[in-house]
DOMARGU-831989 format. One line per 4 residues: number of its first residue (from 1); their letters; for each residue x, y, z of C-alpha. Coordinates in steps of 0.05 Angstrom, whole numbers. Example, Ala and Ser with C-alpha at 12.3 -4.5 7.8 and 13.67 -1.06 7.14 Angstrom:
BEGIN
1 = AS = 246 -90 156 | 273 -21 143 .
//
This chain:
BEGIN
1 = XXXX = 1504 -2202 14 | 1511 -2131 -10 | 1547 -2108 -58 | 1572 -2035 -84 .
5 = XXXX = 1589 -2034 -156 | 1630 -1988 -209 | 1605 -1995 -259 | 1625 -1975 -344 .
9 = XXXX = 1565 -1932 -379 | 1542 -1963 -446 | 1536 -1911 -501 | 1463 -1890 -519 .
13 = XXXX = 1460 -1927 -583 | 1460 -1986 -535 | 1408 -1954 -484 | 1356 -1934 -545 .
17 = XXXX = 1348 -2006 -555 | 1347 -2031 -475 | 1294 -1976 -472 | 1263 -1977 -532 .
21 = XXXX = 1201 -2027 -512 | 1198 -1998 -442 | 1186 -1918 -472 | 1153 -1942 -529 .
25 = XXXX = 1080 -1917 -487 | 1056 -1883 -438 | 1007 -1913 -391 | 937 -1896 -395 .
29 = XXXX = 916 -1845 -367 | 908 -1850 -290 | 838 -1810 -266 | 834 -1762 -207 .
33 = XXXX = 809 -1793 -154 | 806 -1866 -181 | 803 -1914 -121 | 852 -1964 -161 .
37 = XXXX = 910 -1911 -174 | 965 -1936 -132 | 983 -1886 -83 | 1042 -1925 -51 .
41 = XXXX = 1109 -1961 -93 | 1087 -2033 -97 | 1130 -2095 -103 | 1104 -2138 -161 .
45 = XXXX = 1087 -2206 -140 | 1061 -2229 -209 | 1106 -2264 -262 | 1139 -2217 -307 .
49 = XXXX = 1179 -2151 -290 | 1169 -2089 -274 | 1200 -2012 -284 | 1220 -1972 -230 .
53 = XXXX = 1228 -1893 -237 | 1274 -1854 -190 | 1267 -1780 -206 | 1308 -1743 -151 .
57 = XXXX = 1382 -1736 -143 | 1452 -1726 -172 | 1519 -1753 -191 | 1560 -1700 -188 .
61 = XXXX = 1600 -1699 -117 | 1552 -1663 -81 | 1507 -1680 -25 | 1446 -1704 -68 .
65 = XXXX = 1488 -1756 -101 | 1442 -1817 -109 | 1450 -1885 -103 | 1397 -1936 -123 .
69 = XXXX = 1391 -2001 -83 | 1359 -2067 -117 | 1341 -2121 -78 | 1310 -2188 -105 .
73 = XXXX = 1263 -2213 -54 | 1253 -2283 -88 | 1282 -2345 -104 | 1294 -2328 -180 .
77 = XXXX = 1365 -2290 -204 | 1343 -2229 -232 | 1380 -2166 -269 | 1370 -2096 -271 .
81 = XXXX = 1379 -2053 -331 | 1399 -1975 -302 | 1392 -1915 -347 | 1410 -1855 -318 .
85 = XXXX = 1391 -1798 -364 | 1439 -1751 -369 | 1405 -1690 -418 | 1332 -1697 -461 .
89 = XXXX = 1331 -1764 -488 | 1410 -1786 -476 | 1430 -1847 -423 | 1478 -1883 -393 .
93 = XXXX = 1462 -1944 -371 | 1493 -2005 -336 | 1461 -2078 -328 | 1478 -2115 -255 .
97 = XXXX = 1458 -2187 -244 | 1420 -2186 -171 | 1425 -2250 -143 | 1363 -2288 -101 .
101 = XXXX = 1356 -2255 -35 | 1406 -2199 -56 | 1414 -2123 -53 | 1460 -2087 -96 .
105 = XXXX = 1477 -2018 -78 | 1495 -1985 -148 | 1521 -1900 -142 | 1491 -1860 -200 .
109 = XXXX = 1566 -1835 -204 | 1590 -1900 -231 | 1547 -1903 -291 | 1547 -1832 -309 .
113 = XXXX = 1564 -1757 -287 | 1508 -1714 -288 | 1476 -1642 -237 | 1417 -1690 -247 .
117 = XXXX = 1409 -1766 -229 | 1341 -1790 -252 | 1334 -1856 -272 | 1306 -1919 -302 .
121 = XXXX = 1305 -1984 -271 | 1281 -2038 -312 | 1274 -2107 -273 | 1263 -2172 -319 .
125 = XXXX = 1222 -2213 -262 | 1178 -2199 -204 | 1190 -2192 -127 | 1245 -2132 -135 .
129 = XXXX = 1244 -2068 -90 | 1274 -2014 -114 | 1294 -1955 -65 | 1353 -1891 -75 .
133 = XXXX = 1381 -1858 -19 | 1422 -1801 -6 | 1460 -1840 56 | 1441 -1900 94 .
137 = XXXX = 1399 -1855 133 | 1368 -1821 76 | 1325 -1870 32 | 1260 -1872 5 .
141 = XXXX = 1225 -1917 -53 | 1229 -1906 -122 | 1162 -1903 -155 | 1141 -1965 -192 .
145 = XXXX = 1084 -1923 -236 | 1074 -1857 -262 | 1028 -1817 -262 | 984 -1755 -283 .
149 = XXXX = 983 -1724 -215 | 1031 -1715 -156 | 1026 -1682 -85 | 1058 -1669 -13 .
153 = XXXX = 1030 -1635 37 | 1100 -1610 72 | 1164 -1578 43 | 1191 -1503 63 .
157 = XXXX = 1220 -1447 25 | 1247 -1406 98 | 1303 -1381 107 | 1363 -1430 97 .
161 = XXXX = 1309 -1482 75 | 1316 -1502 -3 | 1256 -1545 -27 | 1267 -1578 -92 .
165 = XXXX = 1220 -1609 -141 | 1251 -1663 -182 | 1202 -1674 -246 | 1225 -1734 -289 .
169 = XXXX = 1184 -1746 -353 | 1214 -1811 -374 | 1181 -1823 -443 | 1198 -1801 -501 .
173 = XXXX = 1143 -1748 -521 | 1140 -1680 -474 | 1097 -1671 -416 | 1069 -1602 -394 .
177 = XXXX = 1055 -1599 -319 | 1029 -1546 -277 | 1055 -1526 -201 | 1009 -1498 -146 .
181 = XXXX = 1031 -1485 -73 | 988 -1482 -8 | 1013 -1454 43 | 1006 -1417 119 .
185 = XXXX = 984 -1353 77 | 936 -1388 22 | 941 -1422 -46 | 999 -1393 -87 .
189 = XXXX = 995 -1403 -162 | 1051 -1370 -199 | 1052 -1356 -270 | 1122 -1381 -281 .
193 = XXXX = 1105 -1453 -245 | 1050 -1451 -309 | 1051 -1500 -360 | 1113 -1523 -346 .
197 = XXXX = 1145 -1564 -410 | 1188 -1630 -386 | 1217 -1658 -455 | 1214 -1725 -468 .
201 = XXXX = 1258 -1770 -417 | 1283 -1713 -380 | 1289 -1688 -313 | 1260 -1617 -290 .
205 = XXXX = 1288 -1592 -228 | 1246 -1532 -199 | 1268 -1491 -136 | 1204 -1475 -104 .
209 = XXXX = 1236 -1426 -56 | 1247 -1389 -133 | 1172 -1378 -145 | 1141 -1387 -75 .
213 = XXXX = 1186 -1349 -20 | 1202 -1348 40 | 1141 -1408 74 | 1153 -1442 134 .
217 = XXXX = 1109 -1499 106 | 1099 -1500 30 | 1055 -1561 3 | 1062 -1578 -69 .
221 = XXXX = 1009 -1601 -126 | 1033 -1620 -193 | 983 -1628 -248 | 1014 -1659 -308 .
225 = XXXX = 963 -1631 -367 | 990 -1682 -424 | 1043 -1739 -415 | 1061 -1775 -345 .
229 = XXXX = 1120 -1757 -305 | 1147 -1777 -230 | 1159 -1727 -174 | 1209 -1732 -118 .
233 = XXXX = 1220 -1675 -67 | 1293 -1661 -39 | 1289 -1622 25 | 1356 -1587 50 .
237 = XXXX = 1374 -1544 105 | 1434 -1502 115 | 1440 -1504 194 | 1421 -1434 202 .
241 = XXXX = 1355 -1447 225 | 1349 -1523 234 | 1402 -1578 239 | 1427 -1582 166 .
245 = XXXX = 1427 -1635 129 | 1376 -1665 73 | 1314 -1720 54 | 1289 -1750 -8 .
249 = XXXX = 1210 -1767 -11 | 1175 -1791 -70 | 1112 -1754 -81 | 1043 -1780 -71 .
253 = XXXX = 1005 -1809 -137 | 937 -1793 -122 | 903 -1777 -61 | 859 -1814 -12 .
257 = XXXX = 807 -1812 36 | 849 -1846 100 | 916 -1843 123 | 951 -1879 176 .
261 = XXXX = 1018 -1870 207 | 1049 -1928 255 | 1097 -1883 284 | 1077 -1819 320 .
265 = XXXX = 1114 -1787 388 | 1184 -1749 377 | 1200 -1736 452 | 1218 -1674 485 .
269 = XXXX = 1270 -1652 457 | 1243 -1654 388 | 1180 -1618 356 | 1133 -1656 316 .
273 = XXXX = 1071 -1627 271 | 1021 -1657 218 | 1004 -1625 150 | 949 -1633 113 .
277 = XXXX = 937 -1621 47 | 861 -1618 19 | 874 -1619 -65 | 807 -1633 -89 .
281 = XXXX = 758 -1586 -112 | 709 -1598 -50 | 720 -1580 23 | 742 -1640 68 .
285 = XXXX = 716 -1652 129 | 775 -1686 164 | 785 -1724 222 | 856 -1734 259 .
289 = XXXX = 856 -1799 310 | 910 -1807 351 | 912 -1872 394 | 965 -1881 449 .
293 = XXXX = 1016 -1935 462 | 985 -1937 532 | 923 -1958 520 | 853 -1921 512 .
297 = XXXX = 851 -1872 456 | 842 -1794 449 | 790 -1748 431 | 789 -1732 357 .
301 = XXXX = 806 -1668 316 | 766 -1647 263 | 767 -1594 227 | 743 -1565 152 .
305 = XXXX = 793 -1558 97 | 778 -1511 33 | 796 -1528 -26 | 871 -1523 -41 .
309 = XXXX = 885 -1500 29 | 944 -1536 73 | 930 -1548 148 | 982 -1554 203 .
313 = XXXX = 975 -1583 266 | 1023 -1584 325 | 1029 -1640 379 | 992 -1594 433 .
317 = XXXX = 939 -1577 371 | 927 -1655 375 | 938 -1672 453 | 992 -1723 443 .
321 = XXXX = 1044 -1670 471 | 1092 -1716 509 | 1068 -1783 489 | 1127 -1830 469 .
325 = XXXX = 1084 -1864 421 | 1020 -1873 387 | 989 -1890 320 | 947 -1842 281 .
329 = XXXX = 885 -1844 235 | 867 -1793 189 | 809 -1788 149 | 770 -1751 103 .
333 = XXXX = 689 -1743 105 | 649 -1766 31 | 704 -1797 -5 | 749 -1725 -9 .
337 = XXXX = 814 -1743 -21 | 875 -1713 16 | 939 -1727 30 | 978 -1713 109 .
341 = XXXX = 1046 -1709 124 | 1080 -1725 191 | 1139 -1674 202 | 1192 -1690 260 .
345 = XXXX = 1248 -1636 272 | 1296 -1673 309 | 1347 -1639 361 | 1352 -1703 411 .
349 = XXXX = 1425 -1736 419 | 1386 -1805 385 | 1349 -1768 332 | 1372 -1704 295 .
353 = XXXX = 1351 -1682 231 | 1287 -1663 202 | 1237 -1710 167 | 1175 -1705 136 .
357 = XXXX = 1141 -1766 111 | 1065 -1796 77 | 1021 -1841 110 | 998 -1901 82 .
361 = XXXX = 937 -1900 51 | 927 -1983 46 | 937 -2035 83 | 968 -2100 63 .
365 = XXXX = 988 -2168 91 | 1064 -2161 71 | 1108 -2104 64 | 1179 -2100 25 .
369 = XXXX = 1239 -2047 50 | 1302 -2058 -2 | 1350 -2005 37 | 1362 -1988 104 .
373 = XXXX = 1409 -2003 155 | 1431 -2025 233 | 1497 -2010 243 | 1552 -1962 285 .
377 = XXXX = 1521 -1901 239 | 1451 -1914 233 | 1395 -1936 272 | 1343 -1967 244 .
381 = XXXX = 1269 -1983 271 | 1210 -2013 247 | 1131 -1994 263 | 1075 -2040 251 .
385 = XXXX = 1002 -2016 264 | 936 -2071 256 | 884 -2018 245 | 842 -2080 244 .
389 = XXXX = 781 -2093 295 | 824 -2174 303 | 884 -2193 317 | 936 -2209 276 .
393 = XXXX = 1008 -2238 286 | 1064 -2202 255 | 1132 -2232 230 | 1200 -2185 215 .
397 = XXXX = 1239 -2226 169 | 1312 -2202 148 | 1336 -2214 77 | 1396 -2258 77 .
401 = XXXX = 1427 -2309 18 | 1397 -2365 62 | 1329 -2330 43 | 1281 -2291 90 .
405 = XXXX = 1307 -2309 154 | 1261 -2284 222 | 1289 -2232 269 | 1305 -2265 334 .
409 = XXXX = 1249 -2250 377 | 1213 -2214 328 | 1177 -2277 290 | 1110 -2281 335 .
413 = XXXX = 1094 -2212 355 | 1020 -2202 372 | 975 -2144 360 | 908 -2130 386 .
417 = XXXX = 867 -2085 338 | 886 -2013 339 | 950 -2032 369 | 1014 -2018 352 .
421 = XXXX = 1094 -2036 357 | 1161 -2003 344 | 1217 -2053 342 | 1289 -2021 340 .
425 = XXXX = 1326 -2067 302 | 1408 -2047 326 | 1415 -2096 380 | 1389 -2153 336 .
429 = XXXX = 1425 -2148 267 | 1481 -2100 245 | 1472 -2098 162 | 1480 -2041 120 .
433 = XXXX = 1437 -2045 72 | 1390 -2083 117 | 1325 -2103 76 | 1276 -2130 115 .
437 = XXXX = 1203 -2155 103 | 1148 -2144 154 | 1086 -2208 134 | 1021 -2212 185 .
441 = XXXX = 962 -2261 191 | 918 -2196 176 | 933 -2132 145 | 971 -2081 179 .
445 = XXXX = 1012 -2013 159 | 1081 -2006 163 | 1143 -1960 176 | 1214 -1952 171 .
449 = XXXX = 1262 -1897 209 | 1333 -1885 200 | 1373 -1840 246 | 1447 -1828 236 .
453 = XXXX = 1481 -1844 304 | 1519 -1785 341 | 1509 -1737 278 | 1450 -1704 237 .
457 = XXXX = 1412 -1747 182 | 1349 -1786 191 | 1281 -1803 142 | 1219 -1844 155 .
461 = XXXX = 1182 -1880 102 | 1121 -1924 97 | 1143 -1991 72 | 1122 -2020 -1 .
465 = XXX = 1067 -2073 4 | 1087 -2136 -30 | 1017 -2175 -58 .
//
């Protein structure tokens, strides 16, 4: 059952002691390049809770008004302490009960008013998702770490394009992070994204197409040089140049040496491109592997990426022009870490709106989606990839009171390896939101797109794996 609350903010004397144990320290440090850094929001299948930090948004009647959705996965009632900070070290915060197999939807407007919406989400029990969204067609994970380094390899500055950076530094001392852009004409580092200071459990909101103008692509690095913080990226466009309309992403954590994408193919009336984004201090040798619904697979691309530099790739540039779908691989020679963005700019009647989204860089056995929805507005679909040289058998499972319930027709579907599915879910369930969980026999990689039916609005994210 979902339900939508409005909620009464506490005053902060009462939020200084919710938070209090939660702000008390920062995590250690997390090291470039550390193979253990988690790149992707995970759900936490081990007893106790867990904090969730949503750093993008607002609450003040415009378009990027936030909600946060909170959906207990298990068996257990859980509840959910929200602090939305308001200014540098001042919250409001509400506490919702979420029953077992639940999602609450809760707007960031009904616990506080506020230009900015970040927030904390403190969970007092495992097996909780935590996702915001813009619209049900416009979601994306909350992060459930922070850390010392954030990146995306996509974003633009163009005209009518606004690319915002939403830096939250939830802990109490300040954080001083750094910004650096690569993009079609080089690495951009301007003095004024330099040693940036984010005061203690605030929210920095930097306008890229400020410091860095007029990019069609514009990839982002944030350094964070003492303290940890979380990044989200808002994307907007005004209709001039592209259908407008807007996307939240959460930045990646770290970077890593594979990628892999179970959805690629945007048809023809849509135009879809890869970015990649080489951080590191080393060039990358990188490989791009596309492998076709139809069978067979396709020559590689590789090519060498400098250090810093961005690299985009069009369909043709990858010979998957007019493919209606296929999986893709990238990877990165000697451990170099990057990070790759799929970008689709939507202009079909089914699909309009642009979207730019991050691989997955694990796999897992079970993946967690707390939003979403199937209904007259939205579509929603579901990609699963085995990247896996067996085969596995993959079961979509809806979240319902009665518990996780499989998808008619959807609770024995067989991949061989390299293969993959997309499974639109609109003639099978109407929910809104619709959280669903995607478990295999072996591990696979796994997507979720939203399209707004008959208008503009869509976003595509990988899904969060649930140990």
């Amino acid at each position: 059952m979902n339900r939508t609350r409005s909620v009464v903010a506490l005053g902060l004397g009462f939020a200084v002691l919710v938070l209090a144990q939660v702000l008390a320290e920062p995590p250690e440090p997390v090291a470039f390049g550390r193979p253990d850094v988690d790149v992707v929001p995970t759900v936490d299948g081990a007893d106790g809770g867990r904090t969730w930090y949503c750093a993008g948004g607002s609450a003040d009647g415009s378009d990027t008004d936030v909600s946060y959705v909170v959906t207990n996965l298990g068996d257990q009632l859980r509840t959910a302490t929200i602090s939305v900070v308001l200014s540098a070290g001042s919250f409001q915060t509400t506490t919702v009960p979420v029953e077992p197999h639940e999602s609450v939807t809760v707007p960031a407007s009904s616990v506080a008013a506020s230009p900015t919406a970040a927030a904390i989400v403190e969970v007092d029990g495992d097996h909780v998702a935590v996702e915001h969204q813009l619209g049900p067609a416009q979601a994306a994970p909350c992060a459930s770490a922070p850390s010392q380094e954030w990146y995306l390899a996509n974003g633009s500055t163009a005209p009518g394009a606004t690319e915002l950076l939403y830096v939250f530094n939830p802990f109490p001392d300040p954080a001083v992070v750094t910004i650096t852009a690569a993009t079609e004409g080089g690495l951009d580092a301007p003095r004024s994204l330099d040693a940036l200071p984010v005061r203690g459990q605030s929210v920095l909101v930097v306008d890229l197409g400020q410091h860095v103008l007029r990019r069609e692509t514009v990839a982002a690095m944030v350094e964070v040089r003492s303290g940890h913080v979380v990044v989200d990226r808002i994307q907007r466009f005004d209709g001039s140049t592209r259908p407008a309309g807007r996307e939240i992403t959460l930045a990646a954590s770290a970077s890593a040496s594979v990628w892999r994408f179970a959805d690629g193919g945007a048809g023809a009336e849509s135009t879809e491109t890869w970015h990649v984004l080489n951080p590191g201090p080393n060039t990358a040798s990188i490989s791009l592997g596309p492998v076709p619904d139809s069978g067979g697979s396709l020559n590689a691309v590789d090519q060498q990426l400098a250090p810093g530099a961005q690299l985009t790739l069009t369909a043709t540039d990858l010979g998957v022009a007019g493919l209606t779908g296929y999986s893709m691989t990238v990877t990165s020679g000697n451990d170099n870490g990057i990070v790759v963005e799929r970008t689709v700019d939507g202009r079909s009647t089914t699909r309009r709106g642009w979207t730019s989204s991050l691989g997955a860089p694990v796999s897992a056995q079970r993946w967690a989606f707390g939003a979403g929805s199937s209904s007259t507005t939205v579509d929603e679909s579901i990609s699963v990839l085995n990247p896996g040289a067996q085969a596995v058998t993959v079961r979509f499972l809806q979240v319902t009171p009665s518990g996780l319930v499989p998808i008619a027709g959807l609770d024995a579907v067989v991949l061989a390896p390299a293969q993959r599915t997309q499974r639109a879910l609109g003639g099978l369930i109407q929910a809104s939101p619709l959280p669903v969980v995607v478990e295999a026999d072996g591990e696979v990689v796994v997507a979720r797109t939203l399209a707004q039916v008959g208008g503009t609005g869509a976003s595509e994210v990988m899904g969060m794996p649930w140990p």
